[in-house]
C-alpha positions in Angstrom: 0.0 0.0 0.0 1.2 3.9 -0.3 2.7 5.4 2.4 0.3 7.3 4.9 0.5 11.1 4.1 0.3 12.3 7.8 2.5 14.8 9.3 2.1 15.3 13.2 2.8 17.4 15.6 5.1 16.1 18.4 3.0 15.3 21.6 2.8 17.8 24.4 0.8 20.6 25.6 -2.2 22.0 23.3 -1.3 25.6 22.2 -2.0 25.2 18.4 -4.9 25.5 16.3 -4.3 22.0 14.5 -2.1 19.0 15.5 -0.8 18.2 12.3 -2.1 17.1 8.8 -3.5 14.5 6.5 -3.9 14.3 3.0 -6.4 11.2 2.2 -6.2 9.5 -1.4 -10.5 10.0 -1.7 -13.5 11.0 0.3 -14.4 7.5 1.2 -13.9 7.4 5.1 -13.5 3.4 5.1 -11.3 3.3 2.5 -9.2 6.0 4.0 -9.4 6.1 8.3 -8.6 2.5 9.2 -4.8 3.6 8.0 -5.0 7.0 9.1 -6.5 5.3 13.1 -3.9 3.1 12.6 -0.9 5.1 12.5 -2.8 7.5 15.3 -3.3 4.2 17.6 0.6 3.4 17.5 2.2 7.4 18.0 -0.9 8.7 20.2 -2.9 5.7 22.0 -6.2 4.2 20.8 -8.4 5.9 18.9 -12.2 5.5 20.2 -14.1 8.0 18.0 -13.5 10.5 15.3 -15.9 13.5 14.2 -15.9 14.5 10.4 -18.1 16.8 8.5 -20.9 14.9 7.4 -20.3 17.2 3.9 -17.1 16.3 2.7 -17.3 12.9 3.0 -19.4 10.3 1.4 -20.5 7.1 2.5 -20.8 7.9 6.3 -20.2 5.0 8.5 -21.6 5.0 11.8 -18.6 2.7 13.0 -15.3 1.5 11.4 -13.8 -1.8 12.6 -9.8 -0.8 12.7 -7.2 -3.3 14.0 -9.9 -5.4 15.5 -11.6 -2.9 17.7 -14.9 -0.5 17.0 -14.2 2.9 16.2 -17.2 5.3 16.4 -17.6 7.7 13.2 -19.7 11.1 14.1 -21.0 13.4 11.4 -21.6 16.8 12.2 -21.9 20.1 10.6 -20.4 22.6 13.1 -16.7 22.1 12.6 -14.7 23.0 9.7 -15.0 20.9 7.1 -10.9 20.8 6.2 -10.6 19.2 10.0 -10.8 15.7 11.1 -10.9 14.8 15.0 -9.9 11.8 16.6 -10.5 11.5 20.3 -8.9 9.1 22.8 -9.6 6.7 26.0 -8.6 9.8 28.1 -10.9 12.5 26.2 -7.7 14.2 24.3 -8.6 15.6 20.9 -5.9 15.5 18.3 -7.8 17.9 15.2 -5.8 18.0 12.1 -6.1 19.6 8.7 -7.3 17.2 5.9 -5.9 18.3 2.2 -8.2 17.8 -0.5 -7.7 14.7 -2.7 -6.6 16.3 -5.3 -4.3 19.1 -4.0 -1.2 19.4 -6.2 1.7 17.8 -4.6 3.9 20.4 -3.7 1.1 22.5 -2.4 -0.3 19.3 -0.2 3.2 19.0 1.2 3.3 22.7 2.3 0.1 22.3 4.0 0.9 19.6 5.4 4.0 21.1 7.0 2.0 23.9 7.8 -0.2 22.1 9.6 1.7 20.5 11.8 4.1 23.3 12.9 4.3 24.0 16.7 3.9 28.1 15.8 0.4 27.5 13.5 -2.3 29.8 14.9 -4.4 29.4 11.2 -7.6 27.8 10.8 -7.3 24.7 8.5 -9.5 26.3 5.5 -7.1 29.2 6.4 -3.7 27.0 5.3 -5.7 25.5 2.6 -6.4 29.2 0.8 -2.9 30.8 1.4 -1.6 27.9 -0.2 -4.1 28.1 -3.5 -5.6 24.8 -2.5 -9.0 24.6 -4.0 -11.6 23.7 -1.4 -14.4 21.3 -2.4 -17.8 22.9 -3.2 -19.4 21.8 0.1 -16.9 22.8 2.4 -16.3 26.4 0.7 -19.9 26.9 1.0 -20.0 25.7 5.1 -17.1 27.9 5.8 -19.4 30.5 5.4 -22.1 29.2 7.6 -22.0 31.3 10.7 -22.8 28.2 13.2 -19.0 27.1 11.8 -17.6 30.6 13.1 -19.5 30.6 16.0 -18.4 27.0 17.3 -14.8 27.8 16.4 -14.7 31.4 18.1 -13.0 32.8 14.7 -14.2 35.4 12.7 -14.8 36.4 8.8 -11.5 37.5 7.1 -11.7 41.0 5.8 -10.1 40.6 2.1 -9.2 44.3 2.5 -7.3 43.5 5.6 -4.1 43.0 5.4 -3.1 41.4 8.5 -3.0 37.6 8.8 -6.1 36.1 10.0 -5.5 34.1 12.9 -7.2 31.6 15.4 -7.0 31.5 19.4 -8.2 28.9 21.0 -8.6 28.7 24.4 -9.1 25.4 26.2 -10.4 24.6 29.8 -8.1 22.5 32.1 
């Protein structure tokens, strides 16, 4: 099989916006998570249950059987659709960026990178568009839905502004 295109962050405390990357080969989630929960259960511990836009992927398994255990598959519509979050035994999150398909190589890499860099504050949509990565048609059209911007405490770039947009999350202890 082809290598896993997953770039992590190293472990430690939660300051970022995203932990690190993937960059699946389709939208099919059982064709493409059983690696991906593979490679997360041997670097971060055992993945119970991941959350994916119910949008940007198609079928949408209720459950995935990965390694010989159940893993739990949620569908929602309040996160961003670029994002894919795995949760642990403990209730740790690890959220990381998911690159189109059929992003160009180079730029894929770059977001990747991006992605997984200890200093990230961007959204994942955010890396996606500064990297001219075309965004499906559903997710470009939930990225404006305001119940994604109010669940994710950003806020709607101003084109005219030139700052970079940037995401702080805070999280209880």
């Amino acid at each position: 099989a082809p290598p896993l295109r997953l770039s992590l962050q190293p472990p430690g405390q939660r300051q970022r916006a995203l932990d690190g990357g993937w960059w699946p080969r389709s939208q099919d989630p059982a064709a493409e998570l059983p690696d991906l929960i593979t490679a997360l259960n041997a670097s971060r511990g055992m993945v119970h249950h991941v959350i994916l836009h119910e949008d940007a992927w198609s079928p949408r398994p209720r459950r995935l059987s990965v390694d010989g255990r159940t893993v739990l598959i949620g569908w929602v519509r309040s996160v961003d659709p670029q994002v894919v979050s795995a949760t642990y035994g403990n209730d740790d999150r690890l959220d990381l960026l998911v690159v189109p398909p059929r992003a160009n190589m180079r730029r894929a890499a770059a977001a990747l990178a991006a992605a997984a860099d200890a200093g990230n504050t961007l959204r994942a949509s955010d890396i996606l568009r500064r990297l001219s990565i075309q965004l499906p048609p559903s997710a470009a059209a939930d990225l404006l839905s305001e119940s994604v911007w109010e669940t994710d405490g950003g806020r709607v770039p101003d084109p005219s502004d030139s700052a970079q947009p940037t995401l702080v999350r805070h999280h209880d202890n």
